[in-house]
N, CA, C and O atoms as a DFTB+ gen file, in Angstrom:
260 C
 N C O
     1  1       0.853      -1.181       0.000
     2  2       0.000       0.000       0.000
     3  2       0.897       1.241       0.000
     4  3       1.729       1.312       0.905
     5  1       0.840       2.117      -0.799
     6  2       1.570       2.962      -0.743
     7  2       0.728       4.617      -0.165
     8  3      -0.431       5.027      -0.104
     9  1       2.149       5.181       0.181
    10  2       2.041       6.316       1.741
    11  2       1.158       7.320       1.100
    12  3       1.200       7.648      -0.085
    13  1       0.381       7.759       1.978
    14  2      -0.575       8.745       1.477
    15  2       0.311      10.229       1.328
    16  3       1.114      10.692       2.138
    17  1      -0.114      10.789       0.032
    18  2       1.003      12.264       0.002
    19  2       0.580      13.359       0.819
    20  3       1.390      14.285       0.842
    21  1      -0.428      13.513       1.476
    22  2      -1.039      14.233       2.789
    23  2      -1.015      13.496       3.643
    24  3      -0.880      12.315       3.323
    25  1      -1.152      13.894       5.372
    26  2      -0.888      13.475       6.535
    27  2      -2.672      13.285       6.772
    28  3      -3.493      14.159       6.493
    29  1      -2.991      11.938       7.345
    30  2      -4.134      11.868       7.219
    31  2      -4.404      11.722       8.767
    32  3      -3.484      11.170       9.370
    33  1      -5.437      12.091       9.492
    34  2      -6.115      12.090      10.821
    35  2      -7.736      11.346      11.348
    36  3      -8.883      11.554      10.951
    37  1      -7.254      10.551      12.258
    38  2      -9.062       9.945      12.209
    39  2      -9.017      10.285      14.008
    40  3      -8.013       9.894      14.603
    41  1      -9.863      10.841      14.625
    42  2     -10.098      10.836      15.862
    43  2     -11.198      10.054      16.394
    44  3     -12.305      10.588      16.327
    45  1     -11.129       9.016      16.855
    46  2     -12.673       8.594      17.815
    47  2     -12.548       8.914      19.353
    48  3     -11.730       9.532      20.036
    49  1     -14.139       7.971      19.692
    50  2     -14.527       8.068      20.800
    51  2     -14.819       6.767      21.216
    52  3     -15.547       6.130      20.454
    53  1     -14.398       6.157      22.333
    54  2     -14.731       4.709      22.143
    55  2     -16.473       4.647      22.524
    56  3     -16.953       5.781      22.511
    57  1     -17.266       3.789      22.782
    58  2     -18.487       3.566      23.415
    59  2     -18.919       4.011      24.206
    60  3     -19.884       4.765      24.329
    61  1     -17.821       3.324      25.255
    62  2     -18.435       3.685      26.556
    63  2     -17.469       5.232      27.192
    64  3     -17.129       5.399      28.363
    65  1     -17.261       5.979      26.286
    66  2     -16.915       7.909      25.717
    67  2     -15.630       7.681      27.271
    68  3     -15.587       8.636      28.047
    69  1     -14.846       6.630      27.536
    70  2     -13.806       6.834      28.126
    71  2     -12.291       7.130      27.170
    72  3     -11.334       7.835      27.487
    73  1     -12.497       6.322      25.940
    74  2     -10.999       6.457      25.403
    75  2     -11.298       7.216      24.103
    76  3     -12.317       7.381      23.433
    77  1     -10.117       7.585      24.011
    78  2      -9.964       9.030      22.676
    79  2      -8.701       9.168      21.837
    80  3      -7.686       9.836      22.033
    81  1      -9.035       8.378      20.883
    82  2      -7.919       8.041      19.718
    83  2      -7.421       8.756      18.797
    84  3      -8.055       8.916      17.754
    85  1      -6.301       9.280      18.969
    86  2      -6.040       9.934      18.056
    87  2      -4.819       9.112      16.845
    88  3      -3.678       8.797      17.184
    89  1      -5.238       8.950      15.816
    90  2      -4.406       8.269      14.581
    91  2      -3.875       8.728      13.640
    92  3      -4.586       8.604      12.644
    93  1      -2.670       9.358      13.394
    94  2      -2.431       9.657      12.041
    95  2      -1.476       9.054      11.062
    96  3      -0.315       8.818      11.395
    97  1      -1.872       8.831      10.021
    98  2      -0.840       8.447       9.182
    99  2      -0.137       9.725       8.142
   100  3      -0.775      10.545       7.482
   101  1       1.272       9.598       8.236
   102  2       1.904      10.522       7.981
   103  2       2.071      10.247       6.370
   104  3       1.699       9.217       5.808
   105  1       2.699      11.360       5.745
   106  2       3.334      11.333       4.306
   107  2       4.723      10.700       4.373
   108  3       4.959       9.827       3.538
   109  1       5.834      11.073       5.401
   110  2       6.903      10.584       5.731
   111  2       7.464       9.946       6.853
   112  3       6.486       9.753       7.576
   113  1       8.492       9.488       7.449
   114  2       9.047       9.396       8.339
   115  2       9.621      10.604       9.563
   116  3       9.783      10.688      10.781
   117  1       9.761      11.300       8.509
   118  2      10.268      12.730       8.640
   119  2       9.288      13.666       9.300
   120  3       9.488      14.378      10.285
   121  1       7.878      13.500       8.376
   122  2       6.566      13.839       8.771
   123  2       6.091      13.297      10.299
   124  3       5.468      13.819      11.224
   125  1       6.562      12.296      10.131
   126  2       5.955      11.500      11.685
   127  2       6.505      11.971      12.794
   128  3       5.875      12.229      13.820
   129  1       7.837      12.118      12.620
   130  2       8.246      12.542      13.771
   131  2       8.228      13.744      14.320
   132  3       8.437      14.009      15.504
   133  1       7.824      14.918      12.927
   134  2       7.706      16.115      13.455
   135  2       6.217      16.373      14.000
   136  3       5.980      17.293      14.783
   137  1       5.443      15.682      13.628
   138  2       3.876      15.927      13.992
   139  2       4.158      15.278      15.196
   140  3       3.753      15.968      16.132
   141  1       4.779      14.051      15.629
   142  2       4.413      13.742      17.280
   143  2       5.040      14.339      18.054
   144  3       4.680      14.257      19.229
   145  1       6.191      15.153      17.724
   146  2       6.912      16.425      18.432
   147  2       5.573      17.540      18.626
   148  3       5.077      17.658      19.747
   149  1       5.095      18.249      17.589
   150  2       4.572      18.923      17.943
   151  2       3.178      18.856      18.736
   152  3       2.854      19.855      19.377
   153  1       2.224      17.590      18.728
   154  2       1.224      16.957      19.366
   155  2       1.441      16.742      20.672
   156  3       0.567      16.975      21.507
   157  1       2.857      16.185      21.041
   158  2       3.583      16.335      22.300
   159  2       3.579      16.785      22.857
   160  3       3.289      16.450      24.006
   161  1       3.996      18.264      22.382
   162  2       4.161      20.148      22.837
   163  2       2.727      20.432      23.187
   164  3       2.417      20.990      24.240
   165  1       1.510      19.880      21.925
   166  2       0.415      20.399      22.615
   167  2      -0.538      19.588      23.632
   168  3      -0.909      20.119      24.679
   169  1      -0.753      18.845      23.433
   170  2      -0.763      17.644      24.812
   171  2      -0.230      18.454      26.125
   172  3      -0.856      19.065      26.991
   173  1       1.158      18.226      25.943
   174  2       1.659      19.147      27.372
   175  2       0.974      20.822      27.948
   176  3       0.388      21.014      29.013
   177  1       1.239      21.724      27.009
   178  2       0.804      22.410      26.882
   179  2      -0.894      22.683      27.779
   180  3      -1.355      23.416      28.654
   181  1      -1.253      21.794      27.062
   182  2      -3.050      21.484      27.189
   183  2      -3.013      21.146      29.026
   184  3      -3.648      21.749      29.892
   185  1      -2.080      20.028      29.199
   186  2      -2.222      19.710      30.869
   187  2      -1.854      20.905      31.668
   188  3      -2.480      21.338      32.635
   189  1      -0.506      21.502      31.031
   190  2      -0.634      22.588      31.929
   191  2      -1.307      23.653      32.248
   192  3      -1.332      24.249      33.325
   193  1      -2.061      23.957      30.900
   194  2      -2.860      25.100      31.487
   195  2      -4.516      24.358      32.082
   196  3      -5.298      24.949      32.827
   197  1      -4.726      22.905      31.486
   198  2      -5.813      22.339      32.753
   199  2      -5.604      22.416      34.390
   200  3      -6.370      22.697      35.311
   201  1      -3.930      21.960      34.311
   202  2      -3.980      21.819      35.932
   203  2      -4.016      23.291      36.641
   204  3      -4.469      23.524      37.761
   205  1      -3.487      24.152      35.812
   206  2      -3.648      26.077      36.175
   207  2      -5.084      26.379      37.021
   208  3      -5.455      26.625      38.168
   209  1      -5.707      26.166      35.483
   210  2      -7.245      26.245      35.434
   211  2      -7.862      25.213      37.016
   212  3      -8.804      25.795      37.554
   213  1      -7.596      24.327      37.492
   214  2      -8.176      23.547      38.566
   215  2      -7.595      24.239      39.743
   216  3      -8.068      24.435      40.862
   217  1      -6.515      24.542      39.244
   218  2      -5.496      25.032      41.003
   219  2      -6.192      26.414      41.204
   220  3      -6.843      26.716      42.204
   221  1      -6.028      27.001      40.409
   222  2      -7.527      28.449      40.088
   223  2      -8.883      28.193      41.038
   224  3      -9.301      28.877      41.972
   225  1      -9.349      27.120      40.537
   226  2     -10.337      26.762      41.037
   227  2     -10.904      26.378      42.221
   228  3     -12.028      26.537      42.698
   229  1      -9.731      25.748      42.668
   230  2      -9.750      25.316      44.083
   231  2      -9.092      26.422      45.167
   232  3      -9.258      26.370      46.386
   233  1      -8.449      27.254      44.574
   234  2      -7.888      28.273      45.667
   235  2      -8.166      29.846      44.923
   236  3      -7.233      30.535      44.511
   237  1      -9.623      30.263      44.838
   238  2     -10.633      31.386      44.618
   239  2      -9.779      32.610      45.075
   240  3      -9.629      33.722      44.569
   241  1      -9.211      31.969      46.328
   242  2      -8.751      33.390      47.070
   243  2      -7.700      34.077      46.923
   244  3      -7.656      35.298      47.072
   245  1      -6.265      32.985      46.459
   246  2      -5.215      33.788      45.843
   247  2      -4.855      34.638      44.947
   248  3      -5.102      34.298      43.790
   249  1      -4.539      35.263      45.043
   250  2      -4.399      36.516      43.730
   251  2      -3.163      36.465      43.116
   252  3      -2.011      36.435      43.549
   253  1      -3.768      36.461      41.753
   254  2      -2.137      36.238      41.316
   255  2      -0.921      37.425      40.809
   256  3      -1.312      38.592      40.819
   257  1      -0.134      37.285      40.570
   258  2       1.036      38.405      40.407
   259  2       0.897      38.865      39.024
   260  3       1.652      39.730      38.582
């Protein structure tokens, strides 16, 4: 089967809406590794400003700098 010349993406949801798949098939090798670098970055990214957002939440009263 030969490599698709665009980077292709399928996201699900499983059934019972606990697991969340993310799949892509790349154009390259080259491609692959730079998209899971940057998915990486945003993944991380994403936790840190969730856990911000909760610590926010739970402590109303601090003010920040």
């Amino acid at each position: 089967m030969p490599r698709p010349k665009n980077n292709h993406f399928r996201l699900a949801l499983s059934e019972d809406k606990t697991v969340v798949q993310l799949t892509v098939s790349a154009s390259s090798l080259e491609k692959a590794i730079e998209l899971y670098e940057k998915l990486e970055q945003a993944i991380l990214e994403m936790m840190r400003v969730d856990l911000e957002l909760d610590w926010q939440e739970d402590n109303p009263d601090t003010s920040q700098e």
